[in-house]
Structures are given as structure tokens and as C-alpha cells.
C-alpha positions in Angstrom: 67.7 40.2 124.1 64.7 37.8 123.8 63.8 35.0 126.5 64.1 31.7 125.1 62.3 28.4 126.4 65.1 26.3 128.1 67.6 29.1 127.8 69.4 28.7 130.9 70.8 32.0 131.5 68.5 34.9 132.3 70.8 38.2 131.5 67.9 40.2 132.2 67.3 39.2 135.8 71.1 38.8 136.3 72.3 41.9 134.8 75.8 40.2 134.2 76.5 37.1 132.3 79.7 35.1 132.2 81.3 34.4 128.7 83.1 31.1 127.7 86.4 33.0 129.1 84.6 34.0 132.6 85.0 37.4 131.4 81.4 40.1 132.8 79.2 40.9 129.9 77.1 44.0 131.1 73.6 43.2 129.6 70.8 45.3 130.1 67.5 44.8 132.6 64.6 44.1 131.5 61.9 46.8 132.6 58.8 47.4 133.2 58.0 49.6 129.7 59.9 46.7 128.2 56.5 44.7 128.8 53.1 44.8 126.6 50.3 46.2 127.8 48.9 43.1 128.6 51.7 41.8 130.9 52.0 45.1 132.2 48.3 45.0 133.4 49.1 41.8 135.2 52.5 43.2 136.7 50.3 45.4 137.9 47.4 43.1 139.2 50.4 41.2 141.2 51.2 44.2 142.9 47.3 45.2 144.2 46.7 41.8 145.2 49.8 41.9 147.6 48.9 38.5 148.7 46.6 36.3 147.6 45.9 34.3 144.1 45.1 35.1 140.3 42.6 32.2 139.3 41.6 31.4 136.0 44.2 33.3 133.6 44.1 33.1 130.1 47.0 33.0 127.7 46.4 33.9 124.4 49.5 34.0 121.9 51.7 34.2 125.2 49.6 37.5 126.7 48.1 36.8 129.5 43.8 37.8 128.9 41.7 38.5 131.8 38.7 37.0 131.2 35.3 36.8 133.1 36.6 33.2 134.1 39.5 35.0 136.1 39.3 35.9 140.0 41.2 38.0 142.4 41.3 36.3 145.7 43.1 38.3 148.3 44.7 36.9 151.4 44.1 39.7 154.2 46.0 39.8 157.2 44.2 41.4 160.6 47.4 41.8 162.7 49.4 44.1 160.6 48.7 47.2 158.2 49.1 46.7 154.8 52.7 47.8 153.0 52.2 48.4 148.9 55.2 47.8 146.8 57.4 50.4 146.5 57.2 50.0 142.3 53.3 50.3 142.8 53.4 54.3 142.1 56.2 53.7 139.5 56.3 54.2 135.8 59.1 52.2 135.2 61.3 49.9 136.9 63.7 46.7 136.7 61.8 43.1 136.8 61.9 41.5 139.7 63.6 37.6 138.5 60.5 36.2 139.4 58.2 38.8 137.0 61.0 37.5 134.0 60.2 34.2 134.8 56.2 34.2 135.0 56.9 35.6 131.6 59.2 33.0 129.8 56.1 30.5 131.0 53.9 32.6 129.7 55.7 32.0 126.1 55.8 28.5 126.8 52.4 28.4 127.4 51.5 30.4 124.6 48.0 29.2 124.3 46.2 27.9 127.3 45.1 28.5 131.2 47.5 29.0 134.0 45.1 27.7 136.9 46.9 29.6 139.9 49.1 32.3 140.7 50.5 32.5 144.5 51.3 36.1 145.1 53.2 37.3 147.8 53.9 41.0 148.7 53.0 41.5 145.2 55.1 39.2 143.2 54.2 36.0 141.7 55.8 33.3 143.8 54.4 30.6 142.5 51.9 29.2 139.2 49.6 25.9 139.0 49.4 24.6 135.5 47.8 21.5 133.9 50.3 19.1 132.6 48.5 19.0 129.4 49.2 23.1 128.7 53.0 22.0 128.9 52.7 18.3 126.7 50.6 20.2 124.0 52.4 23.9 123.6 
């Protein structure tokens, strides 16, 4: 099943949908194999950065594009060891709602910058967008 801008039900993050007769539809997750390469990459990126920010990210044609305009800024903290996700060594794995998300933007976006990510223990929290790359997609 596709993502659709201003589709209000997620089935992929939900796993379960209700029909018009509150009946369970079992639908399936989306995974992490279920992403291109390019999304991957930045699934991946999330999950390295632990916490911190993405900076600068391209979308072209809805993929995000890391460009030489993109930084990594980490946000290190000195009181407590590090703990990597547990996907991190993973082939595959369900999407986390938050991964589905960042990607139904990135279709909205389709062509354009996303200014910041927030990442926090490796999941995109939170993106900064112009205005203008939502008015003119």
C-alpha cells in the first residue's frame, strides 16, 4: 500500500486499520528493505547520529540526496556511554511511525531542502522546512 499526502490513516505504522464496520484489517508493515536505497542510507544516517541534526538535505523527486551542502552535527553527551539502536546491525526491520512519516514528507516535498532534522536515539523526531517548499510542491 502506497502513502498518500493527507491520507489520514497510516496502516503501515499501525499494523491494523478499522473498516467502515469497525471490523481489524491486518495490513502489512512497512520495512526497512521496503525503502530505496536512498531512504535507506538516511535511515541509516539517523541511526549513527543517535542524537544530533541532519542539516542541509536535499530532496530530489522525493529521495532524500546528500549533498556537499549537508552536515552531520552530533549532540554528545559526557555523563553517560553511548547505546546504538538495536536495528543499527539489522538487515531488515519494521519502521518506526516516525521513519513512515519523515517519508510521506519527503513525497510532499518532492523537490526541495528540508533545513533540519532533530534526531533523537536515532530516530527523526522532528524536521525544519521553509514554508515555500510546502506552498510550491
Amino acid at each position: 500500500m502506497e502513502l498518500l499526502p493527507g491520507n489520514p490513516v497510516v496502516p503501515h505504522v499501525l499494523g491494523t486499520i478499522l473498516s467502515k464496520r469497525n471490523r481489524t484489517k491486518k495490513m502489512p508493515l512497512l520495512r526497512f528493505v521496503d525503502l530505496s536505497a536512498e531512504r535507506q542510507a538516511l535511515v541509516r544516517c539517523c541511526q549513527r547520529t543517535d542524537f544530533g541534526k541532519i542539516v542541509g538535505l536535499a530532496v530530489c523527486q522525493g529521495q532524500p540526496a546528500f549533498t556537499d551542502q549537508t552536515q552531520v552535527i552530533l549532540d554528545i553527551k559526557l555523563d553517560s556511554d553511548p547505546v546504538a539502536r538495536p536495528e543499527r546491525d539489522l538487515d531488515d526491520f519494521a519502521l518506526c511511525a516516525e521513519i513512515v512519516r519523515l517519508c510521506s514528507r519527503l513525497d510532499n516535498i518532492r523537490d526541495g531542502v528540508i533545513d533540519q532534522i532533530e534526531v533523537r536515539a536515532g530516530i527523526p523526531r522532528r524536521i525544519v522546512i521553509k514554508a515555500s517548499e510546502l506552498i510550491h510542491s
